[in-house]
C-alpha positions in Angstrom: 135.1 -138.9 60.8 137.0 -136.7 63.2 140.6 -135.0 63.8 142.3 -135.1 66.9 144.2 -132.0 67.9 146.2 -131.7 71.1 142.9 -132.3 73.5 140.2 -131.2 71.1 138.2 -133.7 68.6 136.6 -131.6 65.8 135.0 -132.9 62.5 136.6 -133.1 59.3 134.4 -130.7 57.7 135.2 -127.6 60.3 138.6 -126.9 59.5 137.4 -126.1 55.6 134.5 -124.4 56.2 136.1 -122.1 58.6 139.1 -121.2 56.6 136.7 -121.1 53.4 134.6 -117.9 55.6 137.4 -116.4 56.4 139.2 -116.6 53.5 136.5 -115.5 51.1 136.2 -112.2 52.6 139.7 -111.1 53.8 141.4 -111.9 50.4 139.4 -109.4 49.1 141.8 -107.0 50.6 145.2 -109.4 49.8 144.8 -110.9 53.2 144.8 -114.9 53.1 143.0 -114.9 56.4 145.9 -116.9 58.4 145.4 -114.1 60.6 142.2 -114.7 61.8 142.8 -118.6 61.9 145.3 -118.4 64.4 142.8 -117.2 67.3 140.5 -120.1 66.3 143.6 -122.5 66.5 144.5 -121.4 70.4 141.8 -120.4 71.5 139.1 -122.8 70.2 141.9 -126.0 68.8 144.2 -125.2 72.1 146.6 -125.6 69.4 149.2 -123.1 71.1 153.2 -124.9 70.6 155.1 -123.2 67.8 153.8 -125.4 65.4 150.3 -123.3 64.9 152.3 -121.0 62.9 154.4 -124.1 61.1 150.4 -125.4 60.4 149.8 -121.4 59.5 151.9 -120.9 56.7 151.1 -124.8 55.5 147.4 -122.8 55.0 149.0 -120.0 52.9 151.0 -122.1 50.7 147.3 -124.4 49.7 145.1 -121.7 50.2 146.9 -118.5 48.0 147.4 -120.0 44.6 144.1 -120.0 43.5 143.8 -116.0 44.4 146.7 -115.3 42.3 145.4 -116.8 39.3 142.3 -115.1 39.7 144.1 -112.0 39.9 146.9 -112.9 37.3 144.0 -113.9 35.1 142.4 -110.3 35.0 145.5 -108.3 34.4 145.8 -107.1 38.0 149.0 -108.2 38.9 151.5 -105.7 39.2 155.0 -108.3 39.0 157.5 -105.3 39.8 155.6 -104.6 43.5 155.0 -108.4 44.1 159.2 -109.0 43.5 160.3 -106.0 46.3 157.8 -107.0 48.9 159.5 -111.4 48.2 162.5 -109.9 48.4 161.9 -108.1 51.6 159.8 -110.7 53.5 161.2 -113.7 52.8 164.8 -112.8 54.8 162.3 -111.2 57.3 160.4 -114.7 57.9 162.9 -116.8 58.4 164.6 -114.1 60.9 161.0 -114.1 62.6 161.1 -117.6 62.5 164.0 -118.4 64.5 163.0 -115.7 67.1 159.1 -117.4 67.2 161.3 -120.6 68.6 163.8 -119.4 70.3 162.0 -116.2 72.4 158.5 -116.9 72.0 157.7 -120.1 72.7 155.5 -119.9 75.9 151.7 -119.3 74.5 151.2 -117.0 77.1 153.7 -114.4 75.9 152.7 -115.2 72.2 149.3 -114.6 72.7 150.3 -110.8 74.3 152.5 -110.2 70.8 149.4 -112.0 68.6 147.1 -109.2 70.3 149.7 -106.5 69.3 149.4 -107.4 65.7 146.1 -107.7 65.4 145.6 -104.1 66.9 148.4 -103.0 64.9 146.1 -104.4 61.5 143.0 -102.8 63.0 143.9 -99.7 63.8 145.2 -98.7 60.3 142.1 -100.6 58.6 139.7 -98.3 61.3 142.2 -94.6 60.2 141.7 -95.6 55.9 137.8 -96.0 56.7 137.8 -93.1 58.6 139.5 -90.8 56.7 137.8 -92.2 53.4 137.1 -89.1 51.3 133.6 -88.6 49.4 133.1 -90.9 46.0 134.6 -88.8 43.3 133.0 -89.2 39.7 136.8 -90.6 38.5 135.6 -93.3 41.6 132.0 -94.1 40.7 133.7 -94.5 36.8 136.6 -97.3 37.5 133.8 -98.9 39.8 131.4 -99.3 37.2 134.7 -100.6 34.5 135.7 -102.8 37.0 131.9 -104.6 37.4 132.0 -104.3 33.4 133.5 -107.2 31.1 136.4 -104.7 30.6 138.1 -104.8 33.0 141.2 -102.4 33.1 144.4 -103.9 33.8 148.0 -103.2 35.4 149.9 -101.3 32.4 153.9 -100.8 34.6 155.6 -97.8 33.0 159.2 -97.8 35.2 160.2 -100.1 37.4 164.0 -99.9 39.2 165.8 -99.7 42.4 164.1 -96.7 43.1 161.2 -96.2 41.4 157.9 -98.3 40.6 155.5 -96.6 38.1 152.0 -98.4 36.8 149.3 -97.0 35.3 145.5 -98.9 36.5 142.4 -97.3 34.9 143.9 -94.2 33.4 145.4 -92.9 36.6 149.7 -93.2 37.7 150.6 -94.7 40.6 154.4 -94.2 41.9 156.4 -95.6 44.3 159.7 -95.2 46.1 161.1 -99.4 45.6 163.3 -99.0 49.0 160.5 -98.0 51.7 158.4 -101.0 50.5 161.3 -103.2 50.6 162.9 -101.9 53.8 158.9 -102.0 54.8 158.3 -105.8 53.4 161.6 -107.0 55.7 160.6 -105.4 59.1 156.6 -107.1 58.5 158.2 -110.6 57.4 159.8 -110.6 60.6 156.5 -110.3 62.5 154.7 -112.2 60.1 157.1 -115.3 60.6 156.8 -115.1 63.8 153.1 -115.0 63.7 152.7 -117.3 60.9 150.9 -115.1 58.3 153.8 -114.0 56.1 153.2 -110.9 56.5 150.8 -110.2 53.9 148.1 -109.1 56.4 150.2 -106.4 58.2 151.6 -105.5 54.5 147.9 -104.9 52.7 147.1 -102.5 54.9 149.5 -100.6 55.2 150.2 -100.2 50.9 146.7 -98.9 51.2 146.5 -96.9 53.8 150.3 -94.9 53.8 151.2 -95.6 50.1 147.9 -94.8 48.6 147.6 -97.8 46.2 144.1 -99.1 44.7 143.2 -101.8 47.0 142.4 -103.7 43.5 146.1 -103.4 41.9 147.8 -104.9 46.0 145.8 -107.4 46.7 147.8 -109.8 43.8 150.8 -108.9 45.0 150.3 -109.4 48.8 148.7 -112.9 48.5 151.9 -113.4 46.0 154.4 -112.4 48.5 152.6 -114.4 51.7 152.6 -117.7 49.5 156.3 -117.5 48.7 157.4 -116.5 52.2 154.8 -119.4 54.0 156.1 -121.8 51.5 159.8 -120.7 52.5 158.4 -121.0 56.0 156.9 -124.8 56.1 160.1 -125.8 54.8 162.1 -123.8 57.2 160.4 -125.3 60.4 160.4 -128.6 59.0 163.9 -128.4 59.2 164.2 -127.1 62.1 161.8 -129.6 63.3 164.7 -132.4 64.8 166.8 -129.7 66.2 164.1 -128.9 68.6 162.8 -132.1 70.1 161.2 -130.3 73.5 158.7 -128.2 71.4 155.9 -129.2 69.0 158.0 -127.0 65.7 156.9 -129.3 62.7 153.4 -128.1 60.8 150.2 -130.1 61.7 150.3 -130.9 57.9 146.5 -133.2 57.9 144.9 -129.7 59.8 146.8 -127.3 57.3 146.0 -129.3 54.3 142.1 -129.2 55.5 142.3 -125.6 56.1 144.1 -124.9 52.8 141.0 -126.9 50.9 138.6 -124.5 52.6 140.8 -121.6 51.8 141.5 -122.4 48.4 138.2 -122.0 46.7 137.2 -119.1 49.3 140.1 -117.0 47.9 139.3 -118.1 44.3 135.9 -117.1 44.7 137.0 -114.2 46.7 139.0 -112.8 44.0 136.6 -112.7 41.8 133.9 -111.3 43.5 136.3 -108.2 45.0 134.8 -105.6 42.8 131.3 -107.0 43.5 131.5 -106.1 47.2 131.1 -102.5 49.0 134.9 -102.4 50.4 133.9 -100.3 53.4 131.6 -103.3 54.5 134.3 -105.8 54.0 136.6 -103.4 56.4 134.6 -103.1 58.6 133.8 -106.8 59.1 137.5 -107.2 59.4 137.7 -104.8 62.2 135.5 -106.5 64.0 137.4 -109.9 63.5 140.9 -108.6 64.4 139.7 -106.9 67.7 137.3 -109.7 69.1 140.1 -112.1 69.5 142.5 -109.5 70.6 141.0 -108.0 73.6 140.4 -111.8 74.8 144.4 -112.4 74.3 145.0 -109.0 76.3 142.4 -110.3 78.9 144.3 -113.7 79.0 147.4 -112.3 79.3 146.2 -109.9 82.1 144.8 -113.0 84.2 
């Protein structure tokens, strides 16, 4: 059996596989991997009409629950963080939503701004490997807890309008609430209009500039892409009939397949994090993101 897509007949069993790959490795860092499915949607699908991202945050909304339990399930879900970066990218998608169909809609243009993201992702993943200090003996230790059966868990001491405060294997980590959140609404709006939610953009960057344990963000930043691509797939399917000249409305047999794939690749994901070397894993990534981008920039320049 076989799925037609725009000009393209592919088997059933691709779509899953694929977003199963991708997703196994990239959630990992609290990335669903929507990020990396979009290149293989217009560049190998031709799936290129506004509806890609529609059929992108369809993926999230399958795909993510099965990472947040995982996470949820070993006490590494810090609730506080995951409710400022909703509340800033769920306003932010929909605004990037509405510009994705009303400025963006010529594939030739979004495959320019897709590039720009993924650079944008690439960049900071290349600077935090980088600049990635020697293994200190407090590093080695909350390695070797976290491959243990005890695992230590998110303990929050504060949280407010200002401040978030969580202690993760004996160490505090503080936050100012407002630059996340301020943050979180200025990435929805790039994330909605690139259909990833923002989470992949997000990650990054709350590792990178904030200085949180890639082990306590992850939770939250699959949390806050599945309730902004959930808010997402019902926005465009509104939005659907009021936009009869473009393809708007989510490929929903494709995202469903996809989301099978990606929903036991970011369970399993999950649960192997503290498992994998997280330098490898980055630098896997870095080789994803900028593949597919210097062939957009190369499209776009011919």
């Amino acid at each position: 059996m076989s799925l037609k897509l725009e000009d393209v007949e592919i088997a059933f069993w691709i779509p899953p596989l694929i977003a199963f790959l991708i997703s196994f490795f990239t959630s990992m860092g609290g990335l669903s991997g929507a990020f990396l499915l979009l290149p293989f949607n217009v560049s190998i699908l031709g799936f290129n009409t506004p509806a890609v991202s529609a059929t992108n945050h369809l993926y999230n909304s399958v795909a993510i629950p099965g990472g947040v339990y995982r996470y949820f399930k070993e006490g590494r879900m810090v609730w506080p963080l995951t409710a400022v970066i909703i509340l800033g990218t769920l306003p932010g998608v929909v605004v990037g939503t509405l510009i994705r169909l009303n400025y963006l809609p010529d594939p030739k243009n979004f495959k320019l701004f897709a590039a720009g993201v993924l650079i944008y992702i690439g960049f900071n993943l290349i600077r935090d490997l980088l600049n990635k200090k020697p293994q200190s003996n407090k590093d080695i230790r909350s390695k070797k807890n976290l491959e243990s059966k005890a695992h230590p868990k998110v303990v929050v001491k504060q949280f407010s309008l200002v401040k978030i405060i969580y202690d993760f294997d004996d160490e505090i980590f503080s936050v100012n609430s407002f630059p996340i959140f301020f943050l979180s609404l200025a990435i929805g709006i790039v994330g909605g209009v690139y259909g990833i939610g923002g989470g992949a953009i997000l990650a990054p960057v709350l590792i990178t500039v904030f200085a949180l344990p890639v082990y306590t963000i992850a939770g939250p930043a699959l949390m806050g892409t599945f309730v902004t691509s959930l808010a997402s797939v019902i926005f465009y399917q509104i939005l659907a009939p009021f936009y009869p000249e473009l393809n708007v409305a989510p490929n929903w047999m494709l995202g469903f397949l996809y989301g099978i794939g990606g929903f036991i690749g970011i369970y399993l994901g999950a649960r192997t994090q503290k498992f994998m070397p997280a330098k490898f894993i980055k630098w896997i990534l870095v080789f994803c993101i900028f593949t597919p981008a210097i062939k957009y920039i190369w499209d776009f320049l011919n």
